[in-house]
KOLPATI-361733 format. One record per residue (C-alpha): x, y, z. Coordinates in steps of 0.2 Angstrom, whole numbers, plus 2048, in hexadecimal, padded with zeros to 3 digits. Layout:
residues N
XYZ/...
end
This chain:
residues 193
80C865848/81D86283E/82986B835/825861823/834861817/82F85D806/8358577F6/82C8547E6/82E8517D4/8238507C5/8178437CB/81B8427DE/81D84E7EF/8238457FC/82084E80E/82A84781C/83085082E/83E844837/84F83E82C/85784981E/85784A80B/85D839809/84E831812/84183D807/84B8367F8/84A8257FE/8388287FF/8348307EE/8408237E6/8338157EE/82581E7E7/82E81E7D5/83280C7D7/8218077DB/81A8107CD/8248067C2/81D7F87CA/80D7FC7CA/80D7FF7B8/8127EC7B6/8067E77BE/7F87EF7B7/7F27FC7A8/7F18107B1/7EC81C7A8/7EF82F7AB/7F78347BC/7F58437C9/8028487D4/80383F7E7/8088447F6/80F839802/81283F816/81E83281E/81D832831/82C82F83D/81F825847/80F819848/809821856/80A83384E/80382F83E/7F5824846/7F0835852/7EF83E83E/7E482E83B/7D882E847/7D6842845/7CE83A833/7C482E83C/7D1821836/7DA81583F/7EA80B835/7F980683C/805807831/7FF812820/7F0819817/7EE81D805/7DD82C800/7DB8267EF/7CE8387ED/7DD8427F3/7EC83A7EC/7F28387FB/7FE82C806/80182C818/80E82181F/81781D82D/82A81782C/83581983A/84881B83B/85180A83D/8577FA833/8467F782C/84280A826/847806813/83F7F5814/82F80081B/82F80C80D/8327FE7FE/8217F7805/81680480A/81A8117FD/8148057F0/8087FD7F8/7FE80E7FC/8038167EB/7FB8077E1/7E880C7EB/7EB81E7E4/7F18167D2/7E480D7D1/7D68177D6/7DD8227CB/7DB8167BC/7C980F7C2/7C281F7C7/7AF81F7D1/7B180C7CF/7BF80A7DB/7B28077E9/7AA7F97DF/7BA7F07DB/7BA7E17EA/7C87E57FB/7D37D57F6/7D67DB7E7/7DB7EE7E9/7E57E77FA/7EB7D87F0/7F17E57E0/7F97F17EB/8027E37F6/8087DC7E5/8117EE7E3/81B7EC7F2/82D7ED7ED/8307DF7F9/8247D07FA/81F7CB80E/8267BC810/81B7BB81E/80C7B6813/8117A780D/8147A181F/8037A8824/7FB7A0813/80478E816/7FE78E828/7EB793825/7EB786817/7F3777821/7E477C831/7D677E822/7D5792828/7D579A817/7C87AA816/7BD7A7807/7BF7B47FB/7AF7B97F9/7B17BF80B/7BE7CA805/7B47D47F9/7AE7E4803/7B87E4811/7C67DB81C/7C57D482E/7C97DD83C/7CF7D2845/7E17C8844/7DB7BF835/7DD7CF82C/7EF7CB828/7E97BB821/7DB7C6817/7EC7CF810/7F67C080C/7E87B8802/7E77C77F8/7F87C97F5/7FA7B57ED/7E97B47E5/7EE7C67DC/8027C07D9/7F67B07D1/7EB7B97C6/7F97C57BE/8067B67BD/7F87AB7B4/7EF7B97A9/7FC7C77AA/7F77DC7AB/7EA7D97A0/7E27CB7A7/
end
């Protein structure tokens, strides 16, 4: 349905159909950045290449989505495939877009990389909580969320979080206790830990 432009490196092919080279750069110099991050974060092991397909759109990658049977808003990560799907639109907040969900998807397919068949059996707040770690620029909305849930005695418990997240509006919460109790773990017991 698009005419794909593609760039790609040693580790990375980077698929994307509105914008020009720059924005494909852009993109693949995400990916690079959260690989570097990732790799502070935790111990990876081998790599495969990825391929990530940016959309110009929400609405045109969520009608790819639900051609899977999947329905995201904003990006999806195949950790069997290596492959990420995004969606960042042109405007002021494209590059702030692609610094979070570049990483944020690559760190799923890092990860499953690293864990293998047992990536299904590691809980959801900690594979969310990981890959939101790895975003280039931390939502500052989550400490507002987390401040406000605490003060009105709202927190999910985290056992809650294990196999799945809410679908309902508590799912940003879900995320936002992920991403502090994760941020907690490595600050406390680092990589290894």
């Amino acid at each position: 349905r698009y005419q794909w432009q593609t760039i790609e490196d040693e580790l990375f092919r980077v698929h994307w159909y509105a914008g020009g080279a720059e924005f494909g750069q852009s993109v693949l110099d995400a990916a690079w950045a959260g690989l570097e991050r990732a790799e502070s974060l935790l111990e990876l092991g081998e790599r495969e290449t990825v391929d990530i397909y940016a959309y110009a759109s929400g609405k045109e990658l969520q009608s790819t989505l639900r051609l899977a049977g999947l329905n995201w808003v904003a990006g999806h990560a195949d950790p069997e495939l290596d492959l990420v799907v995004v969606s960042l639109p042109e405007g002021p907040g494209q590059r702030r877009e692609t610094e979070r969900q570049i990483p944020h998807e690559l760190m799923h397919i890092l990860l499953y990389q690293a864990v293998g068949e047992g990536y299904d059996k590691l809980p959801t707040w900690f594979k969310e909580g990981v890959a939101s770690a790895n975003e280039l620029r931390p939502n500052s909305d989550y400490y507002l969320v987390l401040e406000r849930a605490t003060e009105q005695d709202s927190l999910i418990r985290l056992e809650q979080l294990c196999t799945s997240f809410p679908q309902d509006t508590s799912v940003y919460l879900a995320y936002a206790e992920s991403d502090s109790f994760t941020r907690y773990l490595h600050q406390k017991y680092g990589s290894v830990g």
